[in-house]
VOMI-540997 format. One line per 5 residues: number of its first residue (from 1); their letters; for each residue y, x, z of N, C-alpha, C, CB. Coordinates in nm, 3 decimals. Glycine has a CB too. Layout:
<lokols>
NUM = a = Y,X,Z,Y,X,Z,Y,X,Z,Y,X,Z  ...
</lokols>
This chain:
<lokols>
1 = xxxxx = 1.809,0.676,1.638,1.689,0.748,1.594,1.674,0.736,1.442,1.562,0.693,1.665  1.644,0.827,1.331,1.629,0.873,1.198,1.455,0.795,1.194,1.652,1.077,1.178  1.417,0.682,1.179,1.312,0.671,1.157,1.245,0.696,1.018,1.301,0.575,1.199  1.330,0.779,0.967,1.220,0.907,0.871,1.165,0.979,0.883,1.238,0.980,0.803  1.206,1.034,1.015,1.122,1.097,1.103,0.937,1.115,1.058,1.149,1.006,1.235
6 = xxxxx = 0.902,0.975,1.056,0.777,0.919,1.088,0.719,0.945,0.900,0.793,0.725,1.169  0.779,0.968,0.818,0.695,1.060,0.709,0.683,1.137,0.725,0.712,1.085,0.608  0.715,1.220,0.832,0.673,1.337,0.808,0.505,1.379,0.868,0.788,1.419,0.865  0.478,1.285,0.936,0.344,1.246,0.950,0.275,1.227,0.792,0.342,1.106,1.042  0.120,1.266,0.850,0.006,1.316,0.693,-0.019,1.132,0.718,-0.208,1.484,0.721
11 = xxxxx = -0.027,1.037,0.589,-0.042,0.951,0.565,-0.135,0.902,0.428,0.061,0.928,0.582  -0.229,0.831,0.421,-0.245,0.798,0.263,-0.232,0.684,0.213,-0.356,0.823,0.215  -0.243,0.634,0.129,-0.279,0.515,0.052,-0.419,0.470,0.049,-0.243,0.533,-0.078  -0.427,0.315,0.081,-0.580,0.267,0.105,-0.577,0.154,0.041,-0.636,0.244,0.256  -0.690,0.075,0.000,-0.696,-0.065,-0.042,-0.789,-0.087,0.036,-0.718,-0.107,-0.183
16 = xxxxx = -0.788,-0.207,0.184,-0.862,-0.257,0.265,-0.907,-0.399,0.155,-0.781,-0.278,0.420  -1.065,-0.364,0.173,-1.130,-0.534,0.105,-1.261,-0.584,0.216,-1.226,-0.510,-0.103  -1.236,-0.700,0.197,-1.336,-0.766,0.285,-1.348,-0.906,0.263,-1.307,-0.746,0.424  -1.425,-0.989,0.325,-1.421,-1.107,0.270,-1.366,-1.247,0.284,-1.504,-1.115,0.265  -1.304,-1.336,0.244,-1.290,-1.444,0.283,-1.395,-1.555,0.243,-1.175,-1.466,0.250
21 = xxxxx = -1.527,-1.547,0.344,-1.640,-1.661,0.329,-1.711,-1.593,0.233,-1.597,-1.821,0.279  -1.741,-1.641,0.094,-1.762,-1.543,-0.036,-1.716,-1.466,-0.123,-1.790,-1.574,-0.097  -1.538,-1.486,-0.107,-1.471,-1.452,-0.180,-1.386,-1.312,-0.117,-1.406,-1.568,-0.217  -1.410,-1.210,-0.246,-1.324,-1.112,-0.215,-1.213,-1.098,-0.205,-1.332,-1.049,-0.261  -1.107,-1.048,-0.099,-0.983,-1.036,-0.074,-0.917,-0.878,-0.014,-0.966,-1.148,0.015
26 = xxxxx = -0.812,-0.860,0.005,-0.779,-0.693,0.024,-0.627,-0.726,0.031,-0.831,-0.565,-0.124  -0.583,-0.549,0.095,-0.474,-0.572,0.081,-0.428,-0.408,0.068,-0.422,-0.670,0.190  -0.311,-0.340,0.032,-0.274,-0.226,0.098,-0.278,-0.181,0.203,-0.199,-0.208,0.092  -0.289,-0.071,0.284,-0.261,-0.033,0.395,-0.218,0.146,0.378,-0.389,-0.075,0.487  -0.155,0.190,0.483,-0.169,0.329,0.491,-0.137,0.415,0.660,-0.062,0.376,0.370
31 = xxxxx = -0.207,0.329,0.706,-0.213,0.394,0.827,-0.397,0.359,0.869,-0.077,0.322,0.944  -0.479,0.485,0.837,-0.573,0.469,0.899,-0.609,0.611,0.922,-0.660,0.382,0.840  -0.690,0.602,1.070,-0.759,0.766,1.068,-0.877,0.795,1.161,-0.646,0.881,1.119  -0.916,0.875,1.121,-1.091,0.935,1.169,-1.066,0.928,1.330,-1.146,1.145,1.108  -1.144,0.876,1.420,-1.157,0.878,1.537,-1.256,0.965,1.596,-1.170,0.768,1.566
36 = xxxxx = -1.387,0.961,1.522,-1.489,0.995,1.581,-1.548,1.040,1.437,-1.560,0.884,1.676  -1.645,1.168,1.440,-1.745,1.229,1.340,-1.906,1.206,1.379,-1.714,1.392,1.333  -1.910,1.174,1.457,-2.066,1.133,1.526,-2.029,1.050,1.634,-2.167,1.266,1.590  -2.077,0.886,1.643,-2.087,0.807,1.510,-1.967,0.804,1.426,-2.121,0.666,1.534  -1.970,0.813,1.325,-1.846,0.848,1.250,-1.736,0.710,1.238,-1.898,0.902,1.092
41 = xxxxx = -1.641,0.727,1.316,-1.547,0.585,1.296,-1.406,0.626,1.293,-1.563,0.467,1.426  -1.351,0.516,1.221,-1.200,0.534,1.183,-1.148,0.435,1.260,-1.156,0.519,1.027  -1.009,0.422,1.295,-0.883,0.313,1.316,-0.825,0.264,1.242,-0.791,0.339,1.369  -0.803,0.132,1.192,-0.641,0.086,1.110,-0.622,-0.015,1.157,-0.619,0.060,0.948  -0.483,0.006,1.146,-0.342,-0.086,1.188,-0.289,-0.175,1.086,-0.215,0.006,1.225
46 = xxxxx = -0.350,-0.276,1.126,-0.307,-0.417,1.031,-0.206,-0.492,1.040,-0.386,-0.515,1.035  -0.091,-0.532,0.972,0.028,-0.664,1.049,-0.094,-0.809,1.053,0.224,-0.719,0.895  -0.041,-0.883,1.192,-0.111,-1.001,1.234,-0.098,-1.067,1.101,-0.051,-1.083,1.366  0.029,-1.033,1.009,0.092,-1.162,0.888,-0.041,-1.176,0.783,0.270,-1.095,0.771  -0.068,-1.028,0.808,-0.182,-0.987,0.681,-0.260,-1.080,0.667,-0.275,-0.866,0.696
51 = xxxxx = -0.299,-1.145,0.531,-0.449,-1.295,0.531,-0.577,-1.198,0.563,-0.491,-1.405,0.319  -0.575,-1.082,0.516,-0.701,-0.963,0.540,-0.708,-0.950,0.655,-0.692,-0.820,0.486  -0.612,-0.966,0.776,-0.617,-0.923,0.893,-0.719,-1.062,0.927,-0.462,-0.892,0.970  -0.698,-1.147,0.931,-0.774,-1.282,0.995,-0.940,-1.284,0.906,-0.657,-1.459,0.949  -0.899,-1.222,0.808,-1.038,-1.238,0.731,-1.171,-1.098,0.764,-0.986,-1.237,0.544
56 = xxxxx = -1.082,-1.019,0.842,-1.183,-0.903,0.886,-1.220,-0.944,1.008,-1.127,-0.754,0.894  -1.140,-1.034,1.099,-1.148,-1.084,1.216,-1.259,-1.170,1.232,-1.040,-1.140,1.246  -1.268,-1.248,1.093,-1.407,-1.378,1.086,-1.525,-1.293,1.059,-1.399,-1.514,0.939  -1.498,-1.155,0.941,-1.644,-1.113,0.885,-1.635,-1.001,0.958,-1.676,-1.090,0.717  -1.596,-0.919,1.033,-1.657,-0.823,1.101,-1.676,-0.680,1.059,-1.761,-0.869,1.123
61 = xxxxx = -1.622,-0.691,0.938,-1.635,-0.585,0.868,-1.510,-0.573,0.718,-1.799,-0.594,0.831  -1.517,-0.443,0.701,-1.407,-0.401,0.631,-1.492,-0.265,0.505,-1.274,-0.335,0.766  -1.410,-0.264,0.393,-1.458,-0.176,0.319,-1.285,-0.073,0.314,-1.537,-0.257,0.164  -1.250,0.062,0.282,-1.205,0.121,0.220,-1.217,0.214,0.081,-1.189,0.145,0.289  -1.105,0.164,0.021,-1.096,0.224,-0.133,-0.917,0.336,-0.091,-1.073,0.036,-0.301
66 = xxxxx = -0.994,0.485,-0.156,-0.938,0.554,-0.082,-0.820,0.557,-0.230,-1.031,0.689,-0.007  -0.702,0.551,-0.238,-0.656,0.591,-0.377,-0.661,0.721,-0.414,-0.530,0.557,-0.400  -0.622,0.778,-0.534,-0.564,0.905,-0.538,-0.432,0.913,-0.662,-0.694,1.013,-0.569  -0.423,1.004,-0.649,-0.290,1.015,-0.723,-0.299,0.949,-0.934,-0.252,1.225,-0.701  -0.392,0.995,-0.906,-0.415,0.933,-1.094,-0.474,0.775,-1.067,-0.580,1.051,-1.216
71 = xxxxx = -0.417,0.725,-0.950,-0.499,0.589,-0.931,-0.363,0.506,-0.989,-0.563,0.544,-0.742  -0.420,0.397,-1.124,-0.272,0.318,-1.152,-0.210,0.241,-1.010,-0.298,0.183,-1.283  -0.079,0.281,-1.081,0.004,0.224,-0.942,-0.009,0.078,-0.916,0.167,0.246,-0.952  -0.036,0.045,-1.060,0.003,-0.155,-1.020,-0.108,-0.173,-0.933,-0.012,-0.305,-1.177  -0.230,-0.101,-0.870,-0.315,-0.141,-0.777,-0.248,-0.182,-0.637,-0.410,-0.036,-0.764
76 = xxxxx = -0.114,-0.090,-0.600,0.004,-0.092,-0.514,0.032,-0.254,-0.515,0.136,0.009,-0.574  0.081,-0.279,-0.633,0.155,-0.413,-0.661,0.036,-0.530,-0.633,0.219,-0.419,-0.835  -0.040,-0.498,-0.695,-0.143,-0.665,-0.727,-0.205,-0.636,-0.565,-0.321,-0.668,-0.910  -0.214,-0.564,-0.479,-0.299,-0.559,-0.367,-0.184,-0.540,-0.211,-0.418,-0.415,-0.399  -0.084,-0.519,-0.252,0.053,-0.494,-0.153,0.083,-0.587,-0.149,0.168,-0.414,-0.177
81 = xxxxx = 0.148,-0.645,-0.276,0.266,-0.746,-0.287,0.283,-0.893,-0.335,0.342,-0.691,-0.358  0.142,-0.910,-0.244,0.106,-1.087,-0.289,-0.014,-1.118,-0.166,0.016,-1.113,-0.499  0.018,-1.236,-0.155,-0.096,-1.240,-0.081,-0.254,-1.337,-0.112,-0.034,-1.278,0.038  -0.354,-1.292,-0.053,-0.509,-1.295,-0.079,-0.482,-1.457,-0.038,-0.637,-1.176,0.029  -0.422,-1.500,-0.024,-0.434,-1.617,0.035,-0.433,-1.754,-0.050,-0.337,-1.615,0.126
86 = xxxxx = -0.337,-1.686,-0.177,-0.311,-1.777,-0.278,-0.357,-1.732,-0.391,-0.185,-1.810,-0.292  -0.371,-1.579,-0.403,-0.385,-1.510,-0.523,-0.517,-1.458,-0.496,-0.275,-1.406,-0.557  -0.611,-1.453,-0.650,-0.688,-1.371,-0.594,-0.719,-1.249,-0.671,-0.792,-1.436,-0.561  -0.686,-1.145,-0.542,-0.694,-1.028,-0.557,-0.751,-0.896,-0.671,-0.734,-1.033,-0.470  -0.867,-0.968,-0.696,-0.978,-0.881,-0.772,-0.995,-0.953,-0.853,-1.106,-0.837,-0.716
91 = xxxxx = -0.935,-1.019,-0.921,-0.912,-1.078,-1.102,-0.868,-0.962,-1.181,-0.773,-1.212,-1.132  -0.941,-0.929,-1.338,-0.935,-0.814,-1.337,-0.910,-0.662,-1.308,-0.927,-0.832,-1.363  -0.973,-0.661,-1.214,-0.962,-0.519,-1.156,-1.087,-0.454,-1.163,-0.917,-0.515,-1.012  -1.170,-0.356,-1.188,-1.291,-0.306,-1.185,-1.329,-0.258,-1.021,-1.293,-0.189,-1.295  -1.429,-0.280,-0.987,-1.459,-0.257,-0.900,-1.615,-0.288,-0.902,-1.377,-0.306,-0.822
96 = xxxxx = -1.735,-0.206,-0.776,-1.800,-0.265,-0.766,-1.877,-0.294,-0.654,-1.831,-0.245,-0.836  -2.006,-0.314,-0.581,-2.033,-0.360,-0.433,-2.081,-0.219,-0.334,-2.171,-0.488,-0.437  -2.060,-0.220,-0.231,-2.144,-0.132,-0.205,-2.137,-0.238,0.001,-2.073,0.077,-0.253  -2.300,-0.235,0.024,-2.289,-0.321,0.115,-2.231,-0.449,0.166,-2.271,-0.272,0.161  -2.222,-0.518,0.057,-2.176,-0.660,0.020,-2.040,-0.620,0.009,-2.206,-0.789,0.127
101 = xxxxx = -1.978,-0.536,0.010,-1.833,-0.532,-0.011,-1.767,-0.474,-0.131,-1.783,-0.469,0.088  -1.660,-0.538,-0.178,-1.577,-0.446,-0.311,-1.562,-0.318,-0.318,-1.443,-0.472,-0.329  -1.539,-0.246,-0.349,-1.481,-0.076,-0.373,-1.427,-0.101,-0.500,-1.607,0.070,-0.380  -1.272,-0.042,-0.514,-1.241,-0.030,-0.641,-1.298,0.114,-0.721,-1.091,-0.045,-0.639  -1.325,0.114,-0.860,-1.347,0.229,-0.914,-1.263,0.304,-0.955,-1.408,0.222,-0.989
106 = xxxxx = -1.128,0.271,-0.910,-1.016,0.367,-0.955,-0.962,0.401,-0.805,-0.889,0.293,-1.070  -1.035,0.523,-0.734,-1.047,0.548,-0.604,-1.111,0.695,-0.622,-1.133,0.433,-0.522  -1.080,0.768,-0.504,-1.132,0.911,-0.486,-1.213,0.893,-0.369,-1.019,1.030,-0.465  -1.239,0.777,-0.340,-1.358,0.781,-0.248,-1.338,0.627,-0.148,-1.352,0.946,-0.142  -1.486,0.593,-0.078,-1.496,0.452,0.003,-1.512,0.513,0.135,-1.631,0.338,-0.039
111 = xxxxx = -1.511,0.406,0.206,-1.605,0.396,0.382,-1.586,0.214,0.356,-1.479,0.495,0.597  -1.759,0.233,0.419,-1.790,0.091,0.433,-1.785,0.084,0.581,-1.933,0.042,0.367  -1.730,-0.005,0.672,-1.726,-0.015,0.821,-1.780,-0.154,0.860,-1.574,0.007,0.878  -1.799,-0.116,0.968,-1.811,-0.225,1.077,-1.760,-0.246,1.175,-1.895,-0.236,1.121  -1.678,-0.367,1.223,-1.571,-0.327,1.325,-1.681,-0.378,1.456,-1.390,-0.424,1.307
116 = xxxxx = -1.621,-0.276,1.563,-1.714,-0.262,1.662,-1.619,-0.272,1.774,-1.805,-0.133,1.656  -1.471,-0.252,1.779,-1.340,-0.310,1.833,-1.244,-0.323,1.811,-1.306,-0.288,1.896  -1.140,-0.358,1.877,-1.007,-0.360,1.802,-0.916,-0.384,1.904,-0.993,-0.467,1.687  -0.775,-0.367,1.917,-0.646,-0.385,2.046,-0.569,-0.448,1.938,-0.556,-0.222,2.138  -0.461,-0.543,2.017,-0.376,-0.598,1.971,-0.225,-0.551,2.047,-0.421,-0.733,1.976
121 = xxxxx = -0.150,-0.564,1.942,-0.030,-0.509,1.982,0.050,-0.609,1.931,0.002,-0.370,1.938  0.190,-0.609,1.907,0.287,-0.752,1.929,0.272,-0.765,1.759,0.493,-0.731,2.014  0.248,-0.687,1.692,0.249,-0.736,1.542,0.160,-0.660,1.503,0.374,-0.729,1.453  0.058,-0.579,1.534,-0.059,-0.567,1.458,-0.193,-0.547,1.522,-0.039,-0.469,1.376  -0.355,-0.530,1.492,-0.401,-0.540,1.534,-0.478,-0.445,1.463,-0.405,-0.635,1.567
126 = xxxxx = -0.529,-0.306,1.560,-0.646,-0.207,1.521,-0.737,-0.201,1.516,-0.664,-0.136,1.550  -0.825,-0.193,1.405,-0.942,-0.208,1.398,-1.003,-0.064,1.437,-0.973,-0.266,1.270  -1.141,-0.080,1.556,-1.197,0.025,1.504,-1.306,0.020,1.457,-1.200,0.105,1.567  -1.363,0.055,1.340,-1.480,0.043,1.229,-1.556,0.206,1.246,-1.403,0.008,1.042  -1.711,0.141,1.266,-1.806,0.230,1.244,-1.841,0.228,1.106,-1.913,0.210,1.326
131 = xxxxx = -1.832,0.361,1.063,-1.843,0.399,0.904,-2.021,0.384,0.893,-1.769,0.593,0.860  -2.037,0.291,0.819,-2.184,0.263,0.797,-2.199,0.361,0.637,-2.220,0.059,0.786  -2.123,0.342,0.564,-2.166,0.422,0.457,-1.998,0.456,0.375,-2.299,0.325,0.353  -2.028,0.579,0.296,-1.894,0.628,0.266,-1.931,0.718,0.152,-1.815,0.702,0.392  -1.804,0.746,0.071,-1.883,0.889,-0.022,-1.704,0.921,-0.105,-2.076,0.819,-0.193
136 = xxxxx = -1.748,1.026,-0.203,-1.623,1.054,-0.284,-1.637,1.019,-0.423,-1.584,1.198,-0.277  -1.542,1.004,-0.492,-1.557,0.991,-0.648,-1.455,1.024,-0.716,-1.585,0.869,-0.695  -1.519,1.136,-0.841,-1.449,1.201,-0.890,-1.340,1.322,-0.794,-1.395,1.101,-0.962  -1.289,1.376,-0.826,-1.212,1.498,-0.801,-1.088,1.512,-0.751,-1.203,1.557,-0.896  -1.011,1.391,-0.829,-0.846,1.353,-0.798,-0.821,1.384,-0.647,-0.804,1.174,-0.827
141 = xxxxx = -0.715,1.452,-0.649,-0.649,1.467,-0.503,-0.598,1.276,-0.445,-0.472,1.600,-0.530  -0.595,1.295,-0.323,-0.582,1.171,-0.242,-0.436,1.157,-0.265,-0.631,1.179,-0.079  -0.382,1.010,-0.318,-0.225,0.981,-0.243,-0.178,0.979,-0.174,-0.173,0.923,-0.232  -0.120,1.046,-0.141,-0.038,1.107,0.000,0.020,0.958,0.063,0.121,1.240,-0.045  0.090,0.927,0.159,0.225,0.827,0.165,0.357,0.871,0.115,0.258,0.790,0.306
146 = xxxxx = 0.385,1.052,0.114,0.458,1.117,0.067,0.467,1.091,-0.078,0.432,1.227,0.105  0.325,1.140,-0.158,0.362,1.097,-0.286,0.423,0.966,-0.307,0.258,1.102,-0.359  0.317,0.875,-0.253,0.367,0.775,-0.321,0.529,0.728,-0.319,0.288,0.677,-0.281  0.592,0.759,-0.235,0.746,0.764,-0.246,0.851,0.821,-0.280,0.780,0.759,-0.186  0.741,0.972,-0.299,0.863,1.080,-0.362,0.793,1.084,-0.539,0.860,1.290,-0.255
151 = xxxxx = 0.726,1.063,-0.571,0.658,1.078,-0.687,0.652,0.955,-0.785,0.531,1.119,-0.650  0.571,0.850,-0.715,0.564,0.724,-0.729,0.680,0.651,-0.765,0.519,0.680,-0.630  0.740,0.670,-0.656,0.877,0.597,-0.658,0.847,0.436,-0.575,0.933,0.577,-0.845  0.770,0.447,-0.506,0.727,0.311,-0.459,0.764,0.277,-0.336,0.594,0.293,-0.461  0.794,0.134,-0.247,0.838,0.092,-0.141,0.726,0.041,-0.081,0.939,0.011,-0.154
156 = xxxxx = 0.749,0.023,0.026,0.638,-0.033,0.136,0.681,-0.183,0.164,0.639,0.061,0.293  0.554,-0.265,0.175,0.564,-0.401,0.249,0.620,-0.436,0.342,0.481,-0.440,0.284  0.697,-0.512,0.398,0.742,-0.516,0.526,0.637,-0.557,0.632,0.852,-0.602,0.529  0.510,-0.587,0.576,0.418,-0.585,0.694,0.346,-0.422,0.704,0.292,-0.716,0.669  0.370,-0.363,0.634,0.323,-0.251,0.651,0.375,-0.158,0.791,0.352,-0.194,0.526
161 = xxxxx = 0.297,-0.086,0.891,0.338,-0.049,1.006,0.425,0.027,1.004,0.263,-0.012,1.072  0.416,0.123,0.852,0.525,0.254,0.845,0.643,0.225,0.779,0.471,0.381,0.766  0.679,0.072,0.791,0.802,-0.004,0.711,0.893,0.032,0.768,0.815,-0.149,0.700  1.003,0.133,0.668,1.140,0.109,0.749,1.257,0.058,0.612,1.197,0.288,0.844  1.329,0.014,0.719,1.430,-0.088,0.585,1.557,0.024,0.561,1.520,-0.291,0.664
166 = xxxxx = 1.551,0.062,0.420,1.629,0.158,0.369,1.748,0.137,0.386,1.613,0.181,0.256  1.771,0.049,0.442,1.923,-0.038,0.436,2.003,0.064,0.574,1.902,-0.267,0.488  1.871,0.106,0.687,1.927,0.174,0.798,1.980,0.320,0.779,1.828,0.174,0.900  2.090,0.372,0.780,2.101,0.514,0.742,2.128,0.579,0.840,2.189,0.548,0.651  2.120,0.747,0.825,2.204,0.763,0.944,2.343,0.841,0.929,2.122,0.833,1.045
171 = xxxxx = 2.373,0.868,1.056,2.532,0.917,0.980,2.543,0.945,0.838,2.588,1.057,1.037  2.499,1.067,0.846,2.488,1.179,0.751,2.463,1.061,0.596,2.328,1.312,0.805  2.332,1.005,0.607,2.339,0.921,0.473,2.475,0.823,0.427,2.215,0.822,0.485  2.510,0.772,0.526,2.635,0.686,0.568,2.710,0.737,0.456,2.710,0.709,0.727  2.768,0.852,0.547,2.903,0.923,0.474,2.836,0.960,0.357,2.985,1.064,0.552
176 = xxxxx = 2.716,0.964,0.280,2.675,1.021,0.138,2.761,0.884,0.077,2.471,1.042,0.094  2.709,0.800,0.084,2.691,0.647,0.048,2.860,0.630,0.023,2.608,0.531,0.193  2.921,0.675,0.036,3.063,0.664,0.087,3.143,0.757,-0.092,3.084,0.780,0.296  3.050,0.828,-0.136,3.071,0.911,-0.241,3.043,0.851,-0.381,2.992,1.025,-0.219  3.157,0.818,-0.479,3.092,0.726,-0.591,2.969,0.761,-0.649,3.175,0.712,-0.701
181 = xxxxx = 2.865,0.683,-0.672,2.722,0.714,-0.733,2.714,0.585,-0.815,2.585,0.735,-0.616  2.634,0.640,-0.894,2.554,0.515,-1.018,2.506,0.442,-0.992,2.463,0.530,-1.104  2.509,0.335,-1.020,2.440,0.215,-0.947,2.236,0.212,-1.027,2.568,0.029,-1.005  2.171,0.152,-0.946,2.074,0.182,-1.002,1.975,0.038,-0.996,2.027,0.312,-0.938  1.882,0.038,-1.139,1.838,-0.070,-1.108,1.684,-0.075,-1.053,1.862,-0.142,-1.216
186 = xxxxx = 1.662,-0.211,-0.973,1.545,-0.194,-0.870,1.466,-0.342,-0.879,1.608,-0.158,-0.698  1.358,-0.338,-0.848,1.265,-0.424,-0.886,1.294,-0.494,-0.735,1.106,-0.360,-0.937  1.291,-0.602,-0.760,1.358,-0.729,-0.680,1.208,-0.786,-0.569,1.421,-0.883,-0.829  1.132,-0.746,-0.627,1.022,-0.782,-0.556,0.924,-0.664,-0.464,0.945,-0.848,-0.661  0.902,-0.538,-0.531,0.875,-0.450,-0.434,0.986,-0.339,-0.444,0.731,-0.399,-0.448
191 = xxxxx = 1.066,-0.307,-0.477,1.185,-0.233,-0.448,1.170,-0.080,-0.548,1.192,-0.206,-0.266  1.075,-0.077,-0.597,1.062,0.029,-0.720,1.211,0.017,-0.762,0.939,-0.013,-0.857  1.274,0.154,-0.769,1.408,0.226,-0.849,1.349,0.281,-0.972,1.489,0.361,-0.760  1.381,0.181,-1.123,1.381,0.281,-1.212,1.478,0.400,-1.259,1.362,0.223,-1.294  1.455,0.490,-1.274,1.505,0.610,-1.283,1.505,0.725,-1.415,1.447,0.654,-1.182
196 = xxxxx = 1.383,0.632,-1.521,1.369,0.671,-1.641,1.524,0.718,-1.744,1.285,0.550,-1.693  1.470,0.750,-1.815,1.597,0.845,-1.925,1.658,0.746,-2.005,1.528,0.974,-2.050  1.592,0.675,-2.047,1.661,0.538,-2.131,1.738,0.455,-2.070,1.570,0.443,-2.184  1.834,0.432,-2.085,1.910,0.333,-2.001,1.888,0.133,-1.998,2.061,0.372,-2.057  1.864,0.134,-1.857,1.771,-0.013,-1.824,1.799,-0.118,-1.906,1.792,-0.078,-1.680
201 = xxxxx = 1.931,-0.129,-1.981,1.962,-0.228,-2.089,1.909,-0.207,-2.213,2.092,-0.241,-2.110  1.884,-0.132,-2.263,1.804,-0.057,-2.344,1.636,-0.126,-2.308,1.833,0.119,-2.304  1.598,-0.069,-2.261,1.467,-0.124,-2.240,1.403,-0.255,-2.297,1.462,-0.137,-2.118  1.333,-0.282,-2.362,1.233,-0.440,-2.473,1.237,-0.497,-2.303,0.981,-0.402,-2.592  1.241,-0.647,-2.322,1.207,-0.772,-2.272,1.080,-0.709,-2.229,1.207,-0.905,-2.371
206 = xxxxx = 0.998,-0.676,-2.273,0.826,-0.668,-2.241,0.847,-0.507,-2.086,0.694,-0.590,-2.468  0.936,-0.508,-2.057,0.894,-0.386,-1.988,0.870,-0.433,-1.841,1.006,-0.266,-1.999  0.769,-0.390,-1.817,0.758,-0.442,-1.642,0.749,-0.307,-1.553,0.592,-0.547,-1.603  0.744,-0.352,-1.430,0.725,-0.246,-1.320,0.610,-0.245,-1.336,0.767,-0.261,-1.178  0.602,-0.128,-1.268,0.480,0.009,-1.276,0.410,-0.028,-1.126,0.567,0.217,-1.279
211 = xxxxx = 0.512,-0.087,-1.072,0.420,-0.133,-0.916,0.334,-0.220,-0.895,0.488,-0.179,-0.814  0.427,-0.322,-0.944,0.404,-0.468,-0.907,0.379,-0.581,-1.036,0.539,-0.513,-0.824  0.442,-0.457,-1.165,0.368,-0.553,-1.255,0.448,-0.711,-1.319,0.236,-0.590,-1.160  0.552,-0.670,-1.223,0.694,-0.807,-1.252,0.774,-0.768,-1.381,0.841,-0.811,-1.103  0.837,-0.875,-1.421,0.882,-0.867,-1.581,1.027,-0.780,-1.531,0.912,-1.058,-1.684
216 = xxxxx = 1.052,-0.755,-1.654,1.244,-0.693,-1.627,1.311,-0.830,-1.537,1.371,-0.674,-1.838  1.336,-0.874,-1.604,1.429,-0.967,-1.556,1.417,-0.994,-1.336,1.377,-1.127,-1.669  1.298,-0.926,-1.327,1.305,-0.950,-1.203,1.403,-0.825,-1.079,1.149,-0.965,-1.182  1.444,-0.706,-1.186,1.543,-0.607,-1.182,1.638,-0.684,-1.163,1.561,-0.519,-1.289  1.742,-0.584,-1.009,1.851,-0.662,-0.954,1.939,-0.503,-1.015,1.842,-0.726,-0.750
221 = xxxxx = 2.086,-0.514,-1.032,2.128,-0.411,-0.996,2.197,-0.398,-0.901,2.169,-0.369,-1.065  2.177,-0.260,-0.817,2.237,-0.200,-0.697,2.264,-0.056,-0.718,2.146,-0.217,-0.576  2.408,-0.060,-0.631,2.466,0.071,-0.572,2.374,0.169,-0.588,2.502,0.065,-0.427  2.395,0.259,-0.621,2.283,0.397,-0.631,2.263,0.487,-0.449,2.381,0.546,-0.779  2.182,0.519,-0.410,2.180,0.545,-0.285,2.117,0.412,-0.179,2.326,0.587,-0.261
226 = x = 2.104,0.315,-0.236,2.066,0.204,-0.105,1.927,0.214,-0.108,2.115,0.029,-0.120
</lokols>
């Protein structure tokens, strides 16, 4: 099975925040969706690994920060690719409360929820949240999951539900892979391919990823195509 398949499903980019005790914590997600319009409630699919997953489990409630496309990417990085557990999350980042909860301000819109149930499955667990309050901001079109991978250039968490490991090809990619290509260099920690015009040796000491916010040096090089 081509599990690329499964982009071709409408997906977006989210920043789930909620609390640990007093302290704000969050994480990426991009699998959530409208269940119900009266009372108005959504679903998302959390990995059990997630520290946000156990921390929506204690407080009962969840906020969404919806991204959009002019939303900086390192929000991806500092909220994907670390966890709330050690790090904390919302050290400079702007944001502000709405129903005791965070909202970032670099967002095209919130829902404040309340989880009212949830199913467990072998590695994640769905929340479903009654939208207590919600709204839009500003104009920006929403980040697709599409963009963010064809545009962005960005990789997914491996706790993320729509994770697939690029490493799997299928035939057809196989035999591409098989054709000499440029090797390309990739951020060692969330898998961002730079692809810029300057060549990566070239590049100042000071240059970091656009995702995650990691120095050069954390660039591996690889085969072009993986």
């Amino acid at each position: 099975m081509n599990k690329k398949v499964f982009r071709n499903l409408s997906y977006g980019v989210y920043v789930v925040s909620t609390l640990d005790g007093e302290r704000h914590t969050g994480c990426v997600v991009n699998s959530i969706m409208q269940i119900t319009s009266s009372p108005a409630a959504i679903a998302l699919s959390m990995n059990h690994d997630n520290f946000t997953n156990s921390c929506i489990q204690s407080s009962g409630q969840f906020a969404v920060s919806i991204l959009s496309e002019h939303s900086d990417p390192s929000l991806i990085g500092q909220f994907g690719f670390q966890s709330g557990k050690t790090v904390n999350k919302f050290e400079n980042i702007d944001f502000h409360i709405k129903e005791g909860l965070p909202v970032l301000n670099d967002c095209c819109g919130y829902m404040i929820c309340k989880v009212v149930d949830k199913m467990e499955t072998s590695s994640h667990t769905v929340f479903l949240g009654e939208v207590i309050d919600g709204d839009t901001i500003g104009t920006s079109p929403a980040m697709t999951y599409a963009y963010y991978h064809n545009v962005v250039k960005g990789k997914s968490p491996k706790n993320a539900p729509t994770y697939i490991d690029e490493q799997e090809n299928t035939p057809e990619e196989t035999a591409s892979l098989q054709e000499p290509v440029s090797p390309k260099w990739v951020c060692g920690v969330c898998g961002y391919v730079y692809e810029g015009s300057i060549p990566f040796s070239d590049l100042p000491d000071s240059y970091i990823c656009p995702i995650c916010r990691q120095s050069k040096d954390k660039f591996v090089q690889k085969q072009g195509g993986l």
